[in-house]
N, C-alpha and C positions, 0 to 999 in steps of 0.2 A: 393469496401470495403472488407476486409479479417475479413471474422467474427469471428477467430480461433478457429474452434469447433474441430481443429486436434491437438490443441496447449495446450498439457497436463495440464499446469496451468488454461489457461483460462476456457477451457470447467471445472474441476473438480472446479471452483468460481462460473462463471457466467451462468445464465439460466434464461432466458425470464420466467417473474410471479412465478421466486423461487429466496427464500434466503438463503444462507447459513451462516456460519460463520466460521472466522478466529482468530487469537492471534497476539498482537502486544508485541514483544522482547521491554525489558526481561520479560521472565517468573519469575515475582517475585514480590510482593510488598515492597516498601522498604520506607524510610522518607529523607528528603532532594535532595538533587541534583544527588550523585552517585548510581547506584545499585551494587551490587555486581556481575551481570554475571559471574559465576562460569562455563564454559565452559562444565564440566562434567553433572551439574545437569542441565544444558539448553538445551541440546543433550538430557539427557531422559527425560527431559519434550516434544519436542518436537516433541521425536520420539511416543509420549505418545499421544501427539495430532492429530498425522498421526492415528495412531490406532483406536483411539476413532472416528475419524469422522469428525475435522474440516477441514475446504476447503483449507486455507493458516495459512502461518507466515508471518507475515511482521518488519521490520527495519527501523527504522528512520536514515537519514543523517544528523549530527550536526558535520559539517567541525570543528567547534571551539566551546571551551568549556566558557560561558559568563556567569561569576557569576553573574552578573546583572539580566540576562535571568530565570535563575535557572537547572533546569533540565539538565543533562545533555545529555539524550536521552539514546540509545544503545551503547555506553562507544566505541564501535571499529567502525572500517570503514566498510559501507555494503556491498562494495563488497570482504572483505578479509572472512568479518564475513558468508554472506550468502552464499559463497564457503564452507567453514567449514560444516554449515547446510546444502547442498544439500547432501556433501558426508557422512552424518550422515542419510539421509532422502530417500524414494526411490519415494514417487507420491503427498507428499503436493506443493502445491502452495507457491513461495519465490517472495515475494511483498518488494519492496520499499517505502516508506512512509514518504518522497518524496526525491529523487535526486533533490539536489540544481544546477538546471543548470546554474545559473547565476555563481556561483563560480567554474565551472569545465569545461573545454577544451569541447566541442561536439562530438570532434574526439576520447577523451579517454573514454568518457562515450559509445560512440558506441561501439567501442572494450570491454570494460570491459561488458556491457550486453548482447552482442554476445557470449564472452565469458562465460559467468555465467548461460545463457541459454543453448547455448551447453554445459557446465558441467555438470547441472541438469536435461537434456534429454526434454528440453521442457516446465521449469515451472517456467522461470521468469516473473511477473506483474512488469513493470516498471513504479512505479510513479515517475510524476518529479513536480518541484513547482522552483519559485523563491526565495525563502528564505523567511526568518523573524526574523535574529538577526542581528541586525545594525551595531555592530563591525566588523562584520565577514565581510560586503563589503568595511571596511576602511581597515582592513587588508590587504585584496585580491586586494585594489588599484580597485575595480568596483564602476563605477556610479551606486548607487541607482536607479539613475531617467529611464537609460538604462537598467534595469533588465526584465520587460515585452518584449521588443524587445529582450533580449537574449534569453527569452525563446524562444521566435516561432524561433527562429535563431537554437537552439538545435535541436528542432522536425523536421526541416525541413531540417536538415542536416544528422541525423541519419537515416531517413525516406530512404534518396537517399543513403546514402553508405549503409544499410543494403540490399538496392536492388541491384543496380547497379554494373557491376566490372568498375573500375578506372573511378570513376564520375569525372565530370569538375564541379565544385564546389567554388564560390565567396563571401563569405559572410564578416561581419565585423570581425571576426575570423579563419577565413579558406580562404586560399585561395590554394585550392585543382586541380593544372593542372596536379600532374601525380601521382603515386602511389594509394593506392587502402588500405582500411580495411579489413580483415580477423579476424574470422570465420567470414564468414556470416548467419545469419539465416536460420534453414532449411526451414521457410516460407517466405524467402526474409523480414521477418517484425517479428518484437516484439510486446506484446499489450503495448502498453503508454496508461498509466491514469493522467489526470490532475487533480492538489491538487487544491482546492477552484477555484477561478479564474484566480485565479496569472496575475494579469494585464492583461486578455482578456475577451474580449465577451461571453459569453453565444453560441451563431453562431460561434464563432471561432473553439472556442474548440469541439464542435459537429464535426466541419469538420476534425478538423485535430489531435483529439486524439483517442482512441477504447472506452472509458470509464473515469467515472469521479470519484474522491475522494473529501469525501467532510466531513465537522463538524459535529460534533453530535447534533439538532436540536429536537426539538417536534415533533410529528409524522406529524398534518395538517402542518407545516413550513412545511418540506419533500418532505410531498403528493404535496405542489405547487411546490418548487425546481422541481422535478422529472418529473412533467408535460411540464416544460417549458424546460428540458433536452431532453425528447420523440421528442418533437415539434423541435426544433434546430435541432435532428439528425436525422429527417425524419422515425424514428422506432427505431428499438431496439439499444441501447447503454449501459451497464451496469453501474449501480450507487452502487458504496459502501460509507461506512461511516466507523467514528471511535466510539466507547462510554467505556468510562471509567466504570469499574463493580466494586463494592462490592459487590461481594457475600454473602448472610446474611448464618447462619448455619440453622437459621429457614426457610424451604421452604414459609411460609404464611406472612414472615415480606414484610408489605407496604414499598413501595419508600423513599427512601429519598435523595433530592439532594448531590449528590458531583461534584467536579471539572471535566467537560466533560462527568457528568453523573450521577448513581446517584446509592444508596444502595438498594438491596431489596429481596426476598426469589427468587427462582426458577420459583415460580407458577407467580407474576407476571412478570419476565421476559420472560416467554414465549408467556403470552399473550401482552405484549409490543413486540414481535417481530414479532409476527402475523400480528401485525397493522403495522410494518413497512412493511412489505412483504405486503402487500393490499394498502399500500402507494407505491410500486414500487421498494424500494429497493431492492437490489440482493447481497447485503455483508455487514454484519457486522465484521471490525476487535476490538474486545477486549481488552482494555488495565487494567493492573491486579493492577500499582503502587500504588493506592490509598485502596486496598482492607486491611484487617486485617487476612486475612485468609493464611495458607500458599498455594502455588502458583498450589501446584501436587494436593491438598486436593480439590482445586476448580475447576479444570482441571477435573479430575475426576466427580466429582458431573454436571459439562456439557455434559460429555460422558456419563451418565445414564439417567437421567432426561430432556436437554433440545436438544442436539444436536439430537437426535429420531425423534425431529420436526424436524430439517433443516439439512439434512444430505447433505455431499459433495456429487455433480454429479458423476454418473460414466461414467466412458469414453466409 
């Protein structure tokens, strides 16, 4: 097992009985479907987040836009966009949140995070998932019912051409008797993290991802999720999560729910992250769209106040 403690992204996220935290793109709160990603003001937000102390950034995958669905997600493609962010960026953490492997080639996805990884000198977290908007596999012409088998079909595909030179290679997708992938990893391996379960086992994904991504949940729901993660992976495996923030301006304002999460001052957001960190977690990514505050003014207020508790690992 490659625990990647040389692996610039993972070590400065992941640490056995510490949490840190991260930002999920855009940096912005906004109302309906589109945000605005302004490309100039998301580069100094982000180079604003390196600063200050958070572990990563992370991006969402939304191959297709489903007004049905709503949201549109991070408006660009992740790997064009978090190419942009690496060379904006010198040592945070660049997450995916999640590569739809059901609708992407195996082969392309390996080269594009080879790539991406070697551009960023070592700090991609690649999460992957099987999707969850229903158009998007009538489009792409995928069976539905076929999507859990594609995934382990991805992992188990990327896994051997990140190692191997000119693997033999068979699967429902590949069928790889000569040529070879390039770059390869300087670790022969990338970390994969898998989103919820995406059509597998609890044991599955123990064995054959680095770490798990998971929904924003109660702290005691967690503390059992996380137990029953330990236990699958025979020790340590990193667990992060996502949670929607409002930011209140008042440090002492109590919780109050929102969509994936919930509003509230400073003071209890730090002792809700405590309890998650004593529940096992090891990342929280942050998402801003639901907040009313502007996006640098709350960024900020984390780099004073709460990021002190859970600062990025050093390498």
């Amino acid at each position: 097992m490659n625990n990647f403690q040389s692996h610039q992204g993972f070590a400065r996220t992941f640490k056995e009985n510490k949490l840190t935290l991260g930002l999920t793109f855009p940096l912005e709160s906004y109302a309906g479907s589109f945000p605005t990603m302004d490309l100039d003001e998301q580069m100094i937000l982000a180079k604003k987040a390196e600063g200050l102390g958070f572990a990563s950034l992370f991006v969402r995958d939304s191959p297709l836009y489903d007004s049905n669905f709503g949201d549109v997600g991070a408006l660009y493609d992740p790997w064009v966009f978090l190419s942009y962010v690496a060379a904006h960026t010198d040592r945070i953490a660049l997450g995916t949140s999640s590569i739809v492997t059901t609708l992407r080639h195996p082969l392309h996805v390996a080269k594009s995070a080879a790539s991406l990884d070697k551009i960023s000198n070592q700090r991609l977290l690649l999460g992957v998932a099987t999707g969850d908007r229903p158009i998007e596999f009538l489009v792409f012409k995928v069976d539905v019912n076929e999507k859990a088998a594609l995934f382990r079909e991805s992992i188990v595909v990327m896994k051997k051409v990140w190692k191997e030179a000119f693997p033999q290679i068979q699967t429902e997708r590949v069928d790889m008797l000569q040529g070879d992938i390039v770059p390869k990893p300087i670790l022969s391996a990338i970390p994969i993290l898998g989103t919820g379960y995406s059509g597998q086992t609890i044991e599955w994904l123990a064995e054959h991802t680095d770490g798990w991504l998971f929904y924003s949940q109660g702290v005691n729901e967690q503390r059992e999720l996380v137990k029953k993660w330990r236990q699958a992976a025979g020790g340590f495996k990193p667990f992060a999560q996502a949670l929607a923030i409002d930011l209140s301006e008042n440090p002492n304002e109590a919780p109050k729910p929102i969509k994936g999460g919930f509003r509230s001052g400073y003071r209890f957001l730090i002792d809700y992250l405590h309890a998650y960190e004593d529940a096992g977690v090891n990342h929280v990514m942050f998402g801003l769209k639901n907040g009313t505050r502007p996006a640098a003014e709350v960024i900020q207020e984390f780099g004073e106040y709460v990021l002190p508790h859970f600062p990025a690992n050093k390498l």
